[in-house]
BAKOL-186685 format. One record per residue (C-alpha): x, y, z. Coordinates in steps of 0.02 Angstrom, whole numbers, padded with zeros to 5 digits, always signed. Each point is the difference from the previous one (the first is absolute). Layout:
<rs>
XYZ
...
</rs>
This chain:
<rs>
+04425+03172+02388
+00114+00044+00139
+00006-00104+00162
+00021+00106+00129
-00040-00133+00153
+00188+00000+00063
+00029+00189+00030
-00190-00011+00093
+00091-00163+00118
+00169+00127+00022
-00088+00144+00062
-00053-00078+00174
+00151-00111+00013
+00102+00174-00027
-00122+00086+00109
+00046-00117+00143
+00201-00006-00026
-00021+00200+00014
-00089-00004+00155
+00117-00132+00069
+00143+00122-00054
-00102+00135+00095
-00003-00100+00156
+00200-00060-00019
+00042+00182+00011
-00099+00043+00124
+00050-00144+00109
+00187+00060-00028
-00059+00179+00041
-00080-00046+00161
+00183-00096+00049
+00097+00148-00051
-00108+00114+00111
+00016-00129+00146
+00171+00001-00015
+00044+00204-00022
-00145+00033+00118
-00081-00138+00098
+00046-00125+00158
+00156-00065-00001
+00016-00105+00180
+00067+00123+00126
+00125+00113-00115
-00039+00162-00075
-00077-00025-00166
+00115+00087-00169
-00097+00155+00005
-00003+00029+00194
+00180-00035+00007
+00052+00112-00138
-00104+00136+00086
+00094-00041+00157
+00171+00013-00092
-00053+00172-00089
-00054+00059+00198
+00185-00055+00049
+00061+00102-00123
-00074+00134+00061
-00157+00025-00112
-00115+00131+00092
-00167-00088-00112
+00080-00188+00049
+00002+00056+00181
-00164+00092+00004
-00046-00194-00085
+00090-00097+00154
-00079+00086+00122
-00175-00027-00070
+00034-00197-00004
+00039+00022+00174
-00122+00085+00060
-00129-00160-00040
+00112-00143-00026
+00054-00090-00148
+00069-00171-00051
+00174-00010+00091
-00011+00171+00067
-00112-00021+00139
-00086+00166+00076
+00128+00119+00089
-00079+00189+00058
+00184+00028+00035
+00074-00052-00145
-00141+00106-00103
+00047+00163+00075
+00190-00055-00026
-00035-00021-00173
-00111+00170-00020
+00114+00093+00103
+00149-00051-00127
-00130+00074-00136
-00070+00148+00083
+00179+00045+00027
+00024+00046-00187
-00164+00081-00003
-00105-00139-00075
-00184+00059+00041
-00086-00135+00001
+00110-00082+00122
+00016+00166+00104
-00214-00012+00012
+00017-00197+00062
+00125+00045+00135
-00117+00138+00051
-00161-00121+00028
+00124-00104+00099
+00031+00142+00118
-00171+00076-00001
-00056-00203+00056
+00158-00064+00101
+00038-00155-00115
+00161-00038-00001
+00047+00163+00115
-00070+00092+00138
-00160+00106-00052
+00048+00173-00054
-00122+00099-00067
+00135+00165-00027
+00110-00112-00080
-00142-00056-00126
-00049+00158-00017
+00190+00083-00077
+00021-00189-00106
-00183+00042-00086
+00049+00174-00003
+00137-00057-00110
-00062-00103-00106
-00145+00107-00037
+00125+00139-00069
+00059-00119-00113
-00180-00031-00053
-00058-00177+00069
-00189+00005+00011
-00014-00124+00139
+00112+00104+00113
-00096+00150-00041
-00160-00075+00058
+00084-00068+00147
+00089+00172+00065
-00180+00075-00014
-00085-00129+00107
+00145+00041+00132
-00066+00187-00006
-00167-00063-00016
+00019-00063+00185
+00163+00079+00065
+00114-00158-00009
+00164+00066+00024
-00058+00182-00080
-00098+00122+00046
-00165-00035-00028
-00087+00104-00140
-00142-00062-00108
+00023+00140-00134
+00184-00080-00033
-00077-00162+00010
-00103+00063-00148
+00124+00069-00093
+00106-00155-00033
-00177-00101-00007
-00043+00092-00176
+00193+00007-00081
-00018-00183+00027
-00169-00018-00038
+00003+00092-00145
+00151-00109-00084
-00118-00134+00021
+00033-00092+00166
-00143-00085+00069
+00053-00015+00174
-00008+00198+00004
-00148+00011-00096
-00100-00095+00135
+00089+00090+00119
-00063+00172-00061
-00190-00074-00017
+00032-00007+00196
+00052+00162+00007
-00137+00046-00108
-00132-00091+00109
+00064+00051+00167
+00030+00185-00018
+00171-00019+00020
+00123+00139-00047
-00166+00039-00113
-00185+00027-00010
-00100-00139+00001
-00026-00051-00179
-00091-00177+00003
+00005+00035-00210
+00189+00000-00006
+00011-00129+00121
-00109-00132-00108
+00087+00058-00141
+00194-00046+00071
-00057-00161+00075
-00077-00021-00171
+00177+00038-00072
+00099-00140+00109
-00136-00128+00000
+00027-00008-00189
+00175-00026+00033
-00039-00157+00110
+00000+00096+00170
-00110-00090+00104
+00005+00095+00149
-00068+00129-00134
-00146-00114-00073
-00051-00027+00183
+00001+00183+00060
-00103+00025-00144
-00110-00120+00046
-00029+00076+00164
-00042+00170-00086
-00135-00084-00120
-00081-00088+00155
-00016+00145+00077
-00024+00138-00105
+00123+00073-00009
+00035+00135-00166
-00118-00138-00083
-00167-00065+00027
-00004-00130+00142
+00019-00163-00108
+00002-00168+00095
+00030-00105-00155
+00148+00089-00063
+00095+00000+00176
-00009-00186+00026
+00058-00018-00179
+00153+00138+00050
+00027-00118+00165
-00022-00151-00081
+00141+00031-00126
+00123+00076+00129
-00035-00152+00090
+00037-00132-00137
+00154+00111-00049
+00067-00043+00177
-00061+00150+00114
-00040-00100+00152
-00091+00161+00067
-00121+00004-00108
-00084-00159+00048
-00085+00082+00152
-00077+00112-00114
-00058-00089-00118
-00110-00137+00141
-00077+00194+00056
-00056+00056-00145
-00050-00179-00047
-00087-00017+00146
-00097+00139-00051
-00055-00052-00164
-00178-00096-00037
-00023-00167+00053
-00042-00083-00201
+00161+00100-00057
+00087-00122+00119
-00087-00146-00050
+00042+00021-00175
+00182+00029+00041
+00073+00157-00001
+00153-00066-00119
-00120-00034-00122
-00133+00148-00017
+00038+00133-00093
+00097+00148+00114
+00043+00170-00021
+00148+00033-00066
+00139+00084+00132
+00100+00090-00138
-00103+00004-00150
-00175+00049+00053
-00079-00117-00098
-00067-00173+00018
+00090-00173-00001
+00008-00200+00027
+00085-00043+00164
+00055-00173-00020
+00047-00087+00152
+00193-00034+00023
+00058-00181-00077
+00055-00067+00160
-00141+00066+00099
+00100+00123+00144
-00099+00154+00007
+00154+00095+00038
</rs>
């Protein structure tokens, strides 16, 4: 009869050496990462510095790069408005959209450089001929409300959709405004829930809130309290500060033994879905 009792003692004992392998690597992974990517005392880690040396050289992407790190600090490059727009300048110069749309929000919001809203208005202009979505959005808010253009909501609304439609989310919230206001349109409260609809699945929470606002009060939709305190509750916990006065209204508003359940754990209307589901209250408690 065969005694197989030692291969049944080497399977855990080779179980455990392959986990230990497992976390060896991993530990040498983690060091490798610190030291391409992570804190190295006060001098630019590998990957920042070869950025920086690619931006020397004259790299429109390593510049656009720079001037981001700039913009909100980073280890051994401390933040610098003015040495941002150096940095985009140097890429708008070769026509580098992206950093042609950053040097416009700098002069549309007079960081780094006195506020100039014409000035934003040609750099977006530019950069939205060479097809950046972001710029796009951004000339149409100037003609939204006359920054630096002419003011004209049906231009507004134009480069709203081409942006929109490519599947920008910014834009897409922005035309559910349009929608709901009557701006450079009818009124269409249906189109309006339906592009807030659009971003808010894309993590706009401006979006999730507005749509909020329409389900509280009726508008395109049947008044639904539950549904807009779950649509203000989640732009809230996403980071939408704005939404938090919304959500104490409509909470205000709801019965007293809905509150003395919890509201985070009853079940809520769904903002997006329409259905029903389990709000769970957050793991560190912050209702925001």
């Amino acid at each position: 009869m065969h005694d197989d009792s030692s291969s049944k003692g080497a399977a855990p004992k080779n179980r455990f050496l392959a986990v230990v392998a497992v976390a060896f690597f991993g530990f040498f992974l983690y060091q490798a990462y610190l030291n391409f990517f992570g804190y190295t005392g006060d001098h630019l880690t590998r990957h920042d510095q070869r950025i920086l040396e690619r931006a020397e050289g004259g790299e429109a992407h390593a510049q656009f790069l720079m001037g981001g790190f700039r913009m909100g600090g980073r280890q051994a490059l401390p933040k610098d408005l003015e040495a941002a727009r150096g940095w985009f300048e140097k890429a708008a110069a070769q026509g580098y959209a992206p950093a042609q749309y950053r040097l416009g929000a700098l002069h549309r919001h007079g960081e780094g450089v006195p506020k100039d809203s014409k000035e934003a208005a040609r750099l977006f202009g530019l950069a939205a001929e060479s097809g950046d979505l972001p710029a796009r959005n951004a000339l149409a808010e100037l003609h939204l409300y006359g920054e630096g253009v002419e003011e004209n909501s049906e231009r507004a609304l134009e480069l709203f959709r081409s942006a929109a439609d490519e599947g920008f989310a910014p834009a897409q919230r922005n035309l559910g405004y349009l929608a709901a206001e009557g701006r450079g349109m009818a009124r269409d409260f249906g189109a309006a829930l339906a592009w807030y609809r659009k971003a808010a699945e894309q993590s706009d929470n401006i979006a999730m809130s507005n749509l909020g606002l329409m389900y509280e009060h009726g508008q395109g939709v049947e008044a639904d309290p539950l549904r807009a305190w779950d649509c203000y509750y989640r732009a809230g916990l996403r980071g939408y500060r704005g939404a938090r006065k919304h959500r104490e209204r409509i909470e205000a508003k709801l019965p007293a033994e809905w509150h003395a359940k919890g509201l985070y754990e009853r079940d809520g209307r769904d903002c997006l879905e329409g259905g029903f589901r389990k709000i769970m209250k957050p793991v560190s408690r912050v209702r925001e």
